[in-house]
C-alpha positions as CSV (number, residue, x, y, z in Angstrom):
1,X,9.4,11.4,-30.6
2,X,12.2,11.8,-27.6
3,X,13.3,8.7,-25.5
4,X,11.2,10.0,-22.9
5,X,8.3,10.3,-24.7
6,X,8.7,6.5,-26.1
7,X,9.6,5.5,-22.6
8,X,6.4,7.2,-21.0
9,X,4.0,5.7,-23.7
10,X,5.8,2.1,-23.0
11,X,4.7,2.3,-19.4
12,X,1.1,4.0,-19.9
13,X,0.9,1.2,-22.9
14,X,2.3,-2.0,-20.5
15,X,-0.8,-3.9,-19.5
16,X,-0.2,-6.7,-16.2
17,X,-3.1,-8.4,-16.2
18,X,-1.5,-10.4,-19.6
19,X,2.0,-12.3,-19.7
20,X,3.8,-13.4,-17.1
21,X,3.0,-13.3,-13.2
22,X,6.2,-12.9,-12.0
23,X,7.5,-10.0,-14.5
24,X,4.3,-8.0,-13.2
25,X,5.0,-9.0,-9.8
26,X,8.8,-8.2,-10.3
27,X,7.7,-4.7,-12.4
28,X,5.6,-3.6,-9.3
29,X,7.9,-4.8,-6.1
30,X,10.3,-1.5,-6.6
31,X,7.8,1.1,-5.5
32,X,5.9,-0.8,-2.6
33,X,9.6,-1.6,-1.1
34,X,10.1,1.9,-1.3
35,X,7.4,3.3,0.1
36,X,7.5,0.6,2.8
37,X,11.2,2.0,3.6
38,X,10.0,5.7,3.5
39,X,6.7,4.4,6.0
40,X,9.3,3.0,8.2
41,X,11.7,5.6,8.5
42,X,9.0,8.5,9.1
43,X,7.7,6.3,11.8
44,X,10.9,5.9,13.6
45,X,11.6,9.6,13.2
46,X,8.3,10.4,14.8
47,X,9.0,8.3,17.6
48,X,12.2,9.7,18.2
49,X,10.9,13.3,18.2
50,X,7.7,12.1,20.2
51,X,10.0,10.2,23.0
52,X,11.5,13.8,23.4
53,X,8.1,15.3,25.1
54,X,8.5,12.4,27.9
55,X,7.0,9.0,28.1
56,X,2.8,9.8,28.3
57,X,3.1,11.0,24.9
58,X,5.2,8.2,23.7
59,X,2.6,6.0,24.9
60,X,-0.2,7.9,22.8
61,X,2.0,7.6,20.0
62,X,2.5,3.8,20.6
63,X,-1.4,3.1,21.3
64,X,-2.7,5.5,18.5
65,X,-0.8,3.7,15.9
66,X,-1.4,0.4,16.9
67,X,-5.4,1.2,16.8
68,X,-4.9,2.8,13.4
69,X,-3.3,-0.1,12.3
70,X,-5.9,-2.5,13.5
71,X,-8.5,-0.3,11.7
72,X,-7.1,0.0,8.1
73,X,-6.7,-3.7,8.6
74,X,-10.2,-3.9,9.4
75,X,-11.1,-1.3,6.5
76,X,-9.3,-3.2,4.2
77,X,-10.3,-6.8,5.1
78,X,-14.0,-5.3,4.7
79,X,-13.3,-3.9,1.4
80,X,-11.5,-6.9,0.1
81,X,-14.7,-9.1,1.2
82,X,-17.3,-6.7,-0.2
83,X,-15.4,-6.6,-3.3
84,X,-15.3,-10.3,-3.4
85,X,-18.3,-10.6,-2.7
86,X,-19.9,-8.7,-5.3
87,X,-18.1,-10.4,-8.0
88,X,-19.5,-13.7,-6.8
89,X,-23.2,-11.9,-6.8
90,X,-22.8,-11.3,-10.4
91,X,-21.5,-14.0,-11.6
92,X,-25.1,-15.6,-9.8
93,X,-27.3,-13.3,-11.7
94,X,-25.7,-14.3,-15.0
């Protein structure tokens, strides 16, 4: 077996919901800062390139993404809840 092979079945093998809270928490920080840097710096690039077709479409940028922000907030709030939710409904029934 390679190093890359024992590497890949140490990571499809590594299970977070056991040991320590902050080593998971710590294991998966790296990739959402990173795709939180690569969110930021697309949106800033589309503004830039949007702000070069004049200020009405710079304001549909602006208004579009703060409703779509306000609805995955709502999406997700709502699947959070329902997911909550549910859980507590079983653990009734039991």
């Amino acid at each position: 077996m390679t190093t890359k092979d024992a590497r890949t079945r140490r990571v499809q093998d590594r299970d977070l919901t056991k040991g320590s809270l902050h080593r998971a928490i710590w294991y998966l920080a790296p990739p959402m800062i990173l795709e939180t840097g690569i969110l930021n710096v697309s949106q800033v690039l589309d503004t830039y390139w949007v702000a070069q077709l004049g200020s009405a479409a710079l304001a549909a940028l602006t208004i579009s993404t703060s409703i779509r922000w306000i609805l995955n907030s709502l999406a997700s709030s709502l699947f959070f809840l329902f997911w909550f939710r549910r859980g507590k409904w079983k653990e009734r029934k039991v």
